[in-house]
C-alpha positions as CSV (number, residue, x, y, z in Angstrom):
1,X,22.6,51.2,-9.1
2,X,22.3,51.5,-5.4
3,X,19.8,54.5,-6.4
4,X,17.5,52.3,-8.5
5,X,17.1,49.3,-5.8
6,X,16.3,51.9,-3.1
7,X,13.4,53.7,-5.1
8,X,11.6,50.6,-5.4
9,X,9.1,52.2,-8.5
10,X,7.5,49.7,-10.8
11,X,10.5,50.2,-13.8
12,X,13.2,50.0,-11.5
13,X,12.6,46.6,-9.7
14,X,16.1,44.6,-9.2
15,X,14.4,42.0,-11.6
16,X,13.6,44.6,-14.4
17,X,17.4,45.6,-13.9
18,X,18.6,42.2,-14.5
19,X,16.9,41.7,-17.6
20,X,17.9,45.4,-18.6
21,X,21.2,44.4,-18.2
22,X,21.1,41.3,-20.5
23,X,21.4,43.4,-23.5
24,X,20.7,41.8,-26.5
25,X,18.5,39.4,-24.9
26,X,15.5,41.3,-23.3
27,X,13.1,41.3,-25.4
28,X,9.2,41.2,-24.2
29,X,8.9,37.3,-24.6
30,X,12.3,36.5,-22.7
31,X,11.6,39.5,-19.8
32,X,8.1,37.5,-19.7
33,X,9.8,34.3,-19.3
34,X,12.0,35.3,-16.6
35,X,8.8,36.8,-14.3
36,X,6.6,33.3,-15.1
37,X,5.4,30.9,-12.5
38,X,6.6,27.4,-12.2
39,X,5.9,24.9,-15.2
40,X,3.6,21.7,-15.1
41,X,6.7,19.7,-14.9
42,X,7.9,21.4,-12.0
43,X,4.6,21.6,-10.0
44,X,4.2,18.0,-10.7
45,X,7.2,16.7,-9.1
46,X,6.7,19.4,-6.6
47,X,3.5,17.3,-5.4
48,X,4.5,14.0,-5.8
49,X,7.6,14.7,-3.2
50,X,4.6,16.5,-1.0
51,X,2.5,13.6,-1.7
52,X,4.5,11.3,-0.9
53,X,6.0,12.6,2.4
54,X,2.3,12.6,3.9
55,X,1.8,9.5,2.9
56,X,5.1,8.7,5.3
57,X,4.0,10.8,8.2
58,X,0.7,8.7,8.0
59,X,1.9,5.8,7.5
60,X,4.8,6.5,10.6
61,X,1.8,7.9,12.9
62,X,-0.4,4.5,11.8
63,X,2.9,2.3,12.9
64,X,3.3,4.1,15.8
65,X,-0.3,4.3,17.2
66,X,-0.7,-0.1,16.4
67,X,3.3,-0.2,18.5
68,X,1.8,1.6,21.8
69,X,-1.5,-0.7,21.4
70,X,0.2,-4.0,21.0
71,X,2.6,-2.8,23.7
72,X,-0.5,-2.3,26.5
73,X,-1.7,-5.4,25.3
74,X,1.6,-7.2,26.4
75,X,1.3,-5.4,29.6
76,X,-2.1,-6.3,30.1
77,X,-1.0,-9.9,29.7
78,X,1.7,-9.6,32.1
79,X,-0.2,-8.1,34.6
80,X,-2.7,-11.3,33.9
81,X,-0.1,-14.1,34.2
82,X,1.5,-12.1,37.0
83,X,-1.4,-12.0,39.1
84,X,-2.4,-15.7,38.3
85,X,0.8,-17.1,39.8
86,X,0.9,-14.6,42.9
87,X,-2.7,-16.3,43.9
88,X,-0.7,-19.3,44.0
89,X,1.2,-18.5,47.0
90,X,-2.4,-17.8,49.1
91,X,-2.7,-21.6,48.6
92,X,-1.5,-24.7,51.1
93,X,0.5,-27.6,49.0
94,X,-2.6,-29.5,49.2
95,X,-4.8,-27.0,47.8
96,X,-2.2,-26.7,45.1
97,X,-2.2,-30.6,44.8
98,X,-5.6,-31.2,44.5
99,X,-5.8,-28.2,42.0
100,X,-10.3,-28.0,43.1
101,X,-9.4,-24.8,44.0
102,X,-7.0,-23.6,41.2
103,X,-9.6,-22.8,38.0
104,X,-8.0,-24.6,35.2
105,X,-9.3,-21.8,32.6
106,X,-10.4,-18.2,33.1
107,X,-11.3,-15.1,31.0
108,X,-10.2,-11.8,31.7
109,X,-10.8,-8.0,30.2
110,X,-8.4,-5.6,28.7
111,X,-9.9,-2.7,31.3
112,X,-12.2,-5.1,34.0
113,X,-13.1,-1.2,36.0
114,X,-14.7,0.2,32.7
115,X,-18.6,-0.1,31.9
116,X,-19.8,-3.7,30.0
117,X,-19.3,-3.3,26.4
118,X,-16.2,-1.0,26.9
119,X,-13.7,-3.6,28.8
120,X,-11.8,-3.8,25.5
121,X,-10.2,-7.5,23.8
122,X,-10.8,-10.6,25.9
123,X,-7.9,-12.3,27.2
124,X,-8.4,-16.3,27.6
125,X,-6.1,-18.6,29.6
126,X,-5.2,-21.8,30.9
127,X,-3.3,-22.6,34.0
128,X,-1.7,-25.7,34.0
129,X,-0.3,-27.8,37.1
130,X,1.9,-31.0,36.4
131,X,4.7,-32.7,37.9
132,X,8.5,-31.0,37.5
133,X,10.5,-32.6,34.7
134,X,13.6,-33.2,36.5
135,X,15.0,-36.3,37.9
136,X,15.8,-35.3,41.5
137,X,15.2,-36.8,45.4
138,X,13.0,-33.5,46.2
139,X,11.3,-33.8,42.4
140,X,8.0,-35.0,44.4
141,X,7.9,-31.9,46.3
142,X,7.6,-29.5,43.8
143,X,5.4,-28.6,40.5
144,X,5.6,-27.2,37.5
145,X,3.1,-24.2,36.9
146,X,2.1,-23.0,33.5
147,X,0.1,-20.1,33.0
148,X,-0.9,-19.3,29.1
149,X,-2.9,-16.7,27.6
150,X,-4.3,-16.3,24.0
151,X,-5.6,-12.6,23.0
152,X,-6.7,-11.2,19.2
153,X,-5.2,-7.7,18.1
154,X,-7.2,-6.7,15.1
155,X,-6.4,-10.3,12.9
156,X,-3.5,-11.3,14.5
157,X,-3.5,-13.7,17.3
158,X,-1.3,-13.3,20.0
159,X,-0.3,-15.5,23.0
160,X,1.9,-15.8,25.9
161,X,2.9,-17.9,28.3
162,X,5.0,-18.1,31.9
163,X,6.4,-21.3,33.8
164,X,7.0,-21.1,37.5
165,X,8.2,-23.5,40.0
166,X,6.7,-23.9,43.5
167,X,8.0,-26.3,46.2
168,X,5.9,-28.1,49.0
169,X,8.4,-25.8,51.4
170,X,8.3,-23.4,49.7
171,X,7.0,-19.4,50.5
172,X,3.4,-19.8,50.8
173,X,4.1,-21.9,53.8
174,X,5.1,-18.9,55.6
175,X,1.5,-16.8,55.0
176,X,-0.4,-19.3,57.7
């Protein structure tokens, strides 16, 4: 046997043995049979697995790829806010009072640096100055700061928001 595997000629295949060895059985429709391609069936379900594991890899690559956008959006946004309220320590406490100097609305870019028409979504926001709501002696020397911020990702609209507190004595007296 070990003869007719290593002579490797057309008759002596290891297949052609197997069915040689089936006795009865080997006649030229079975030995056909046995050395035939997948069915119809077979190829069928074959695809539909194949099918429908690009459709998952897609679909996974699709989710990922809208994750990592909405995530730089969110950082955008917190880089906004963040850089709203920071301003706020530049001012006196009667700048901040008065709130002439503190714009009340503003629009900023996704990417500000990159060439007009390719700045990406348009963040809008509100910053809002009011009166702390606590009932407390120093209550009248400190505010309530609100900064908001409304964006659109493809058809869903997003917003956040941040509160802050700043006190008449608080740190932008120590900038003059």
């Amino acid at each position: 046997m070990a003869e007719l595997l290593l002579k490797g000629t057309r008759h002596n295949r290891p297949v052609d043995m197997k069915i040689k060895n089936l006795g009865i059985f080997s006649s030229r429709r079975l030995r056909r049979k046995l050395l035939a391609a997948f069915s119809i069936a077979e190829v069928s379900v074959a695809m539909g697995i194949v099918g429908t594991a690009t459709v998952a890899l897609f679909s996974g690559f699709t989710t990922g790829f809208f994750t990592m956008q909405m995530a730089r959006e969110n950082l955008r946004a917190t880089q906004i806010m963040l850089e709203r309220t920071e301003t706020l320590r530049l001012y006196s406490w009667d700048q901040i009072i008065l709130s002439v100097f503190i714009e009340p609305t503003f629009t900023e870019k996704y990417d500000p640096n990159a060439t007009n028409g390719a700045q990406g979504l348009t963040y809008s926001g509100t910053v809002r100055i009011e009166p702390v709501p606590l009932t407390t002696a120093y209550s009248g020397d400190m505010r309530m700061v609100t900064v908001t911020l409304n964006w659109k990702t493809g058809e869903i609209n997003r917003n956040r928001a941040f509160t802050t507190y700043i006190a008449r004595n608080g740190l932008q007296n120590y900038i003059y």
